[in-house]
C-alpha positions as CSV (number, residue, x, y, z in Angstrom):
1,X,24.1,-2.1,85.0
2,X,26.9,-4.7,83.8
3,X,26.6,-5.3,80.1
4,X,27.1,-8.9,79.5
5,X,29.0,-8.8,75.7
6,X,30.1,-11.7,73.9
7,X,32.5,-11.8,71.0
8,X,32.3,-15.1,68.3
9,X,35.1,-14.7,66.0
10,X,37.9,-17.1,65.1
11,X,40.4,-14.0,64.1
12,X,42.6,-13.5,66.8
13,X,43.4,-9.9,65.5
14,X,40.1,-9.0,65.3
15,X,39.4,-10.3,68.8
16,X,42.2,-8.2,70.3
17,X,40.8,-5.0,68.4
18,X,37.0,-5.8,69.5
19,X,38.2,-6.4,73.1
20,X,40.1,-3.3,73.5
21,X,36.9,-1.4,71.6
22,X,34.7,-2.9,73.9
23,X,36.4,-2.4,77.2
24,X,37.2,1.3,76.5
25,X,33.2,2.0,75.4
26,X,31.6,0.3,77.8
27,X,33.4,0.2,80.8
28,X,30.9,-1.6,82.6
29,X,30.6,-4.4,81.1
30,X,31.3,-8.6,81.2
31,X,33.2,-9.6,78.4
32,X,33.9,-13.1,77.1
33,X,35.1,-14.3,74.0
34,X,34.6,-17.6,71.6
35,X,36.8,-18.4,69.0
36,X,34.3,-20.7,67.3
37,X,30.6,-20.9,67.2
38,X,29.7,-25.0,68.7
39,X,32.0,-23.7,72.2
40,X,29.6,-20.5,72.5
41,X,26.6,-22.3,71.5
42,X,27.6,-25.0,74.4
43,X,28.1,-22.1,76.8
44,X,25.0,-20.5,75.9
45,X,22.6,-23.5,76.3
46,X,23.7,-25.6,79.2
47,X,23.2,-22.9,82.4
48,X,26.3,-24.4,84.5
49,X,28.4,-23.9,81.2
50,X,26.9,-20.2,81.0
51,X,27.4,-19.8,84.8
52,X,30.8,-21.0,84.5
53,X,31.9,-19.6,80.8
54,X,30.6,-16.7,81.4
55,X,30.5,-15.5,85.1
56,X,26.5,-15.1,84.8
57,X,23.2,-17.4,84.6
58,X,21.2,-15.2,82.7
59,X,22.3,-15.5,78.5
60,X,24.6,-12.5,77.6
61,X,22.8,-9.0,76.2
62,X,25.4,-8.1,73.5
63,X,26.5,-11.1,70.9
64,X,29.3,-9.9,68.2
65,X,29.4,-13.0,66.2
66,X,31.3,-13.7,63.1
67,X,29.9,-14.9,59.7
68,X,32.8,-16.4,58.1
69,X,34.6,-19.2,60.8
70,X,35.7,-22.4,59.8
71,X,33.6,-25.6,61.6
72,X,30.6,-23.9,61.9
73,X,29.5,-20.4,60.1
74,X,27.6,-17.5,62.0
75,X,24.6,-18.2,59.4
76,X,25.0,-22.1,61.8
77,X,24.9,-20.1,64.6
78,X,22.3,-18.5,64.0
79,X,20.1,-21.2,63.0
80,X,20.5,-23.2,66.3
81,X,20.3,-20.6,68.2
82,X,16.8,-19.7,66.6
83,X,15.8,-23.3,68.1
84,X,17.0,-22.7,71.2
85,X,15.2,-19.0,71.6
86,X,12.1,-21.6,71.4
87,X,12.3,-22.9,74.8
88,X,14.6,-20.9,76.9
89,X,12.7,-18.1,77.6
90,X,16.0,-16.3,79.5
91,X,18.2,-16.3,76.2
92,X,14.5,-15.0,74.0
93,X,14.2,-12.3,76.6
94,X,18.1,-11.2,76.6
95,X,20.0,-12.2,74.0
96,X,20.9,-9.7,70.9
97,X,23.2,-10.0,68.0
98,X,24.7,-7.9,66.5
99,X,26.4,-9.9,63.7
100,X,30.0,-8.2,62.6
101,X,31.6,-9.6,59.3
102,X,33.9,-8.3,56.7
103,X,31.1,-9.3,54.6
104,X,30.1,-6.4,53.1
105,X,27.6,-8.3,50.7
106,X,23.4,-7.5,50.5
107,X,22.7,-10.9,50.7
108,X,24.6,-11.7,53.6
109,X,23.2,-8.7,55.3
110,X,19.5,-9.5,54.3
111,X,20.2,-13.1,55.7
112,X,21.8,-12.4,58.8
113,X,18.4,-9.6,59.6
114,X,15.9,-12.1,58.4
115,X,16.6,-13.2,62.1
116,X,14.4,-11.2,64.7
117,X,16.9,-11.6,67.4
118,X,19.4,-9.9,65.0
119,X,19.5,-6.4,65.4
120,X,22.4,-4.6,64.0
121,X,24.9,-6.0,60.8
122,X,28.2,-3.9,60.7
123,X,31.2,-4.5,58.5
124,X,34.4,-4.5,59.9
125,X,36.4,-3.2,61.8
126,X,34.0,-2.0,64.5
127,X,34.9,1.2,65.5
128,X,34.3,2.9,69.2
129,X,31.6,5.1,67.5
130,X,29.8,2.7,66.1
131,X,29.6,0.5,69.2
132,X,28.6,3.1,71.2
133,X,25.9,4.1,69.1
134,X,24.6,0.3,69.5
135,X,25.2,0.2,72.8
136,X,22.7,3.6,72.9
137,X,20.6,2.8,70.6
138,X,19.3,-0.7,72.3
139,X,20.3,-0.6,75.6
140,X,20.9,3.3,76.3
């Protein structure tokens, strides 16, 4: 099975790390990445965007999003994406973030899982054990 992973981060450092995590730990997988959370929000709730952005129809499995970008914050996110997950039934039945910050405050933490479709918070940098332990832990 191809993992559909999506990164949201406007760090192009932290980009280039996640990517080359990613790609090494799960080898199978469709990777895309957003520099800012209005294009991946576009991408993920128009299908021909999705289709196109993304190389699939059905709403990526594994979203690493960002809390701290500039524009529009991961919390942002976060919030329209809980609107969306109200009527498209593909993204409700798919879609899990994992949200990755250098944040390593409670409150941001308790915020980001008061979300249901939020599963996992980890501080940065990701490292390949700790993605791979995601990766088993909700999709193994």
């Amino acid at each position: 099975m191809t993992l559909s992973v999506v990164l949201v981060d406007d760090d192009e450092i932290d980009r280039y790390i996640t990517r080359r995590i990613v790609k090494a730990t799960v080898t199978d997988s469709r990777f895309t990445e957003y520099e800012a959370g209005d294009a991946f929000l576009q991408a993920i709730t128009d299908p021909e965007a999705r289709k196109r952005d993304l190389g699939v129809t059905p709403p990526p499995a594994l979203v690493l999003l960002d809390i701290n970008m500039p524009r529009m914050s991961g919390f942002d996110v976060l919030e329209s994406m809980k609107k969306q997950l109200e009527h498209d039934e593909d993204l409700r039945k798919s879609a899990m973030v994992m949200m990755f910050s250098s944040s390593d405050n409670a409150e941001d933490r308790q915020t980001a899982l008061s979300y249901d479709f939020v599963k996992e918070y980890v501080v940065k940098p990701l490292t390949k054990q700790k993605l791979q332990e995601l990766v088993d832990r909700n999709f193994g």
